[in-house]
C-alpha positions in Angstrom: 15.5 -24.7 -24.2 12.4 -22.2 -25.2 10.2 -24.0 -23.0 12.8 -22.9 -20.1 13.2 -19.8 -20.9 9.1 -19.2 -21.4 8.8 -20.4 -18.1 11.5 -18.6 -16.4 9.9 -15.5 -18.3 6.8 -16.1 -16.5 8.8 -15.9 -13.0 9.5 -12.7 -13.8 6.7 -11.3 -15.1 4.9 -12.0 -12.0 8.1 -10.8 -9.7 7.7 -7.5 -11.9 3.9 -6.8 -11.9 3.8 -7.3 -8.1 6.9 -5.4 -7.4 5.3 -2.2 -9.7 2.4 -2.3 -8.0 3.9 -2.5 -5.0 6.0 0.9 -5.8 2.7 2.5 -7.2 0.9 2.3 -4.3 3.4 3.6 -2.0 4.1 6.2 -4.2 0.2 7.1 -4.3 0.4 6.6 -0.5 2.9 9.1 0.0 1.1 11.8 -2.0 -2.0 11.4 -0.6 -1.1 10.7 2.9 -3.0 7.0 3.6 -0.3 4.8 4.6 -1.5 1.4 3.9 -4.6 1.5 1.4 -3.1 2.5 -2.1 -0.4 -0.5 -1.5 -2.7 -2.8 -0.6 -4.5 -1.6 -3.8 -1.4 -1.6 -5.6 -0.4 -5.0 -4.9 -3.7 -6.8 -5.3 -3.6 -5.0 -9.0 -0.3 -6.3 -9.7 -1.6 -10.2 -8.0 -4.1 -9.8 -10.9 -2.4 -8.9 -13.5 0.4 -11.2 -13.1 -2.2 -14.4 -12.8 -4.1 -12.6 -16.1 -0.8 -12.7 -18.0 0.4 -16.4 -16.1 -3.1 -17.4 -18.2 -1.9 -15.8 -21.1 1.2 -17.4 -21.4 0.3 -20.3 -20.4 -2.1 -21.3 -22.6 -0.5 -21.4 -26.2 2.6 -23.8 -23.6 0.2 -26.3 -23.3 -1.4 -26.1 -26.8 2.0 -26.6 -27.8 2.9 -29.6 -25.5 0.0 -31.9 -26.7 -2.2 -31.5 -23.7 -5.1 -31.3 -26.5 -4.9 -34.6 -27.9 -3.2 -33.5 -30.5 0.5 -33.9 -31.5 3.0 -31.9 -30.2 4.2 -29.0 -32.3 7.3 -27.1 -32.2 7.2 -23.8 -29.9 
């Protein structure tokens, strides 16, 4: 059950780091007057923070799962 909830945490991290930098940028945009850039911008950011945390999270999952050669131990 943790390793479902883990992963359905990862959904939304990614739904939430694209979605804020989404809003950033068109809230830059709008002060600044450059319709498209700053959301492009703020998007791309959020792409690559949301694959930087996927990684993060990730990682100690398949540690965990015996994808090392090692036992699996409890999450």
């Amino acid at each position: 059950m943790r390793l479902a909830l883990r992963v359905a945490g990862i959904g939304w991290y990614v739904a939430i780091c694209v979605v804020l930098g989404f809003l950033l940028g068109l809230w830059v945009d709008d002060r600044v007057g450059s319709a498209p850039l700053f959301m492009t911008i703020g998007i791309l950011l959020g792409v690559l923070l949301a694959f930087y945390g996927i990684y993060r999270m990730v990682i100690p999952i398949l540690n965990n799962a015996g994808l090392d050669g090692q036992e699996p131990r409890d999450i």
